[in-house]
C-alpha positions in Angstrom: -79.0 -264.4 69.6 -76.5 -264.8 66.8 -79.1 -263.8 64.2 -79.4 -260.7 65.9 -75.9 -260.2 66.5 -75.1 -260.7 63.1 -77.9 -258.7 61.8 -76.8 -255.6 64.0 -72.9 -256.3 62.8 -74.4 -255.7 59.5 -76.4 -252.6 59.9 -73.4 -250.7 61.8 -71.4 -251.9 58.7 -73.8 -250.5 56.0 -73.9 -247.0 58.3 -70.4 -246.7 57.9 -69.8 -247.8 54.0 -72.7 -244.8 53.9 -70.4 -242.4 56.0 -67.1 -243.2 54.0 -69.0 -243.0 50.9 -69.7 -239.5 51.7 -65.7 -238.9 52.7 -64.5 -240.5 49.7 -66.5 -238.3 47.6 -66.2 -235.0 49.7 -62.2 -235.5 49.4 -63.0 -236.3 45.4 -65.0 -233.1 45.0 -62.3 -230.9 47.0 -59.4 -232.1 44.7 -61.5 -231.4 41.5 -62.0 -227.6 42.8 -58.2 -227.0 43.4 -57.6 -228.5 40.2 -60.2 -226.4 39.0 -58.6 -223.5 40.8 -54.8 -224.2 39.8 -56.1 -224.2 36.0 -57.7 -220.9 36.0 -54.8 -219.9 38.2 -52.5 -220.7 35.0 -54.7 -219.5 32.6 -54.7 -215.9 34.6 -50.7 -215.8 34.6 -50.8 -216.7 30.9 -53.3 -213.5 30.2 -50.6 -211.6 32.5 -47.5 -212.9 30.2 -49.4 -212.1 27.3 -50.7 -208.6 28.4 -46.9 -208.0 29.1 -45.7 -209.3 25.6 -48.2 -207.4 23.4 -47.3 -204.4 25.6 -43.7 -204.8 24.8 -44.5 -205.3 21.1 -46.3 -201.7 20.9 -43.0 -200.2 22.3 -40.3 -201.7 20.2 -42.5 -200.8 17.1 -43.0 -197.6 18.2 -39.0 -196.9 19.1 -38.9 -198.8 15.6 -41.0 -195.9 14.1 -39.0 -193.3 15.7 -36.0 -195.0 14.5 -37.3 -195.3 10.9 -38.5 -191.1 10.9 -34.6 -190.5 11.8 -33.5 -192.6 9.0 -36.1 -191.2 6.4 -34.5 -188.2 7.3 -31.0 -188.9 7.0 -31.7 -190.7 3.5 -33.3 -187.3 2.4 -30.3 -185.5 3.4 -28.1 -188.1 2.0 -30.0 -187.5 -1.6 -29.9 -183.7 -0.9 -26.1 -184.0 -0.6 -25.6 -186.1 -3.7 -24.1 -188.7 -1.5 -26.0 -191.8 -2.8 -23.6 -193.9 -1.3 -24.5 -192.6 2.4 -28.6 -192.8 1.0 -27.7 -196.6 0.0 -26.4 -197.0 3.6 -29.2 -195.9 5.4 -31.9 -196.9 3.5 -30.3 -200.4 3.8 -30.9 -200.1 7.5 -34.6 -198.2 6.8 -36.2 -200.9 4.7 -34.8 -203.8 7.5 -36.4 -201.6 9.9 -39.5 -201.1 8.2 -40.0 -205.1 7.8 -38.8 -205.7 11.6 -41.9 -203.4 12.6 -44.2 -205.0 10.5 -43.4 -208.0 11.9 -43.5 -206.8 15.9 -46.8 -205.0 14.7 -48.4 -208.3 13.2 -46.7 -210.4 16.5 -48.7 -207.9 18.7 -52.2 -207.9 16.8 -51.4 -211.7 17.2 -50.8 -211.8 21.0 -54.1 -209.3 21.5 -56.1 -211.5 19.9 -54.8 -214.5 21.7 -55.2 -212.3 25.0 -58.9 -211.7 23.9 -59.8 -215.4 23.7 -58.1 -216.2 26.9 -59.6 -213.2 28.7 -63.3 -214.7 27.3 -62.4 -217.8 28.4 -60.8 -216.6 32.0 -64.3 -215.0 32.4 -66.2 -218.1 31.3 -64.0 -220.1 33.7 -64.6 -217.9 36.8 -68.9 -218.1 36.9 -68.0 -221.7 36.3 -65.2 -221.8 39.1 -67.9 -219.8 41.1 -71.1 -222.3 40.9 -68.7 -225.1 41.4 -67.9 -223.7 44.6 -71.2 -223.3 45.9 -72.1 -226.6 44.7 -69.2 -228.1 46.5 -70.6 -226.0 49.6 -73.6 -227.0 49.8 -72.7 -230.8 49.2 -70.5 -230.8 51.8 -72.8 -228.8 54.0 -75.6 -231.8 53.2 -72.9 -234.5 53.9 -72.0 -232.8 57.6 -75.6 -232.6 58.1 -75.8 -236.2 57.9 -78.5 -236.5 55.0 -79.0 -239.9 54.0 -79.3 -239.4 50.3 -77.4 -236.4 48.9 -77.5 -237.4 45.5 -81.7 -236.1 45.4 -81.3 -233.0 47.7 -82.6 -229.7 46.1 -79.3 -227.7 44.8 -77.8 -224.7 46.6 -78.7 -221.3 44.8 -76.3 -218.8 44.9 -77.0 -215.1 45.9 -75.9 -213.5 42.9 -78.5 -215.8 40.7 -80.9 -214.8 43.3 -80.5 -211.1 42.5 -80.1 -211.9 38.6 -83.9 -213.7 38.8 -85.3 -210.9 40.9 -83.5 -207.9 38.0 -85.0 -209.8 35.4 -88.5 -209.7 37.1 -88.6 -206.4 38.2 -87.7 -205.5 34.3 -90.1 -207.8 32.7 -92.8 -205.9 35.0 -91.9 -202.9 34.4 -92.0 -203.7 30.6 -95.7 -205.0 31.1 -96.2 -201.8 33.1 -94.9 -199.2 30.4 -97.5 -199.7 27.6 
């Protein structure tokens, strides 16, 4: 009888390394999709800081080029008045004006282009974020279920890529159809 005792001791203990297996990697694959979450998270308020900046850029340049019409005008009338002194003056203040727009204008085609390659990657992140999800889902569904081997069960298919397949169908018949 201690064979068998022994035997069974050792079954029930392989059933359970199986079961915390399973935990251990259903607690792995919920951290890595908050991570995953908390990165793309970031990445959003970073395209939010950025959409802010490059606004803010377009409005000091163009309070900048209202600023710099007032003083084209005032060195006109400076030159009209033979006051060259007074044109010195303000087109002192016009030229540092000029070059303090060009540089907010060349900061904001630099912070839309930025804002461009994050919003790209943002998008690229979400379908991503999204098919990890349902992967995660369905593993964890397959784990509650109690499948022995979850590393060989068929994958979980999304709705959406569902509908995608059947749009691509329908046009590829209707294409065969139209001729």
């Amino acid at each position: 009888m201690g064979l068998l005792t022994r035997m069974t001791t050792l079954l029930k203990a392989d059933a359970h390394g199986v079961v915390d297996t399973v935990e251990d990697r259903s607690l792995l694959l919920k951290q890595h999709l908050r991570e995953a979450e908390s990165a793309l998270a970031g990445k959003r308020a970073r395209l939010g800081a950025l959409g802010a900046e490059e606004r803010d850029s377009r409005e000091a340049v163009k309070r900048l080029t209202v600023e710099i019409k007032r003083l084209e005008e005032d060195v006109t009338l400076a030159l009209d008045g033979d006051k060259e002194e007074l044109a010195r003056f303000a087109l002192r203040k016009l030229l540092a004006l000029r070059r303090r727009a060009e540089q907010l204008d060349q900061r904001g085609k630099h912070l839309r282009e930025q804002r461009e390659e994050l919003e790209e990657q943002v998008a690229q992140q979400e379908v991503e974020l999204t098919e990890l999800r349902t992967k995660v889902k369905g593993f964890l569904a397959r784990a509650r279920a109690g499948d022995e081997d979850i590393r060989f069960v068929e994958p979980v298919i999304a709705e959406e890529e569902i509908e995608i397949e059947l749009l691509r169908r329908r046009k590829e018949r209707d294409a065969k159809e139209a001729p």
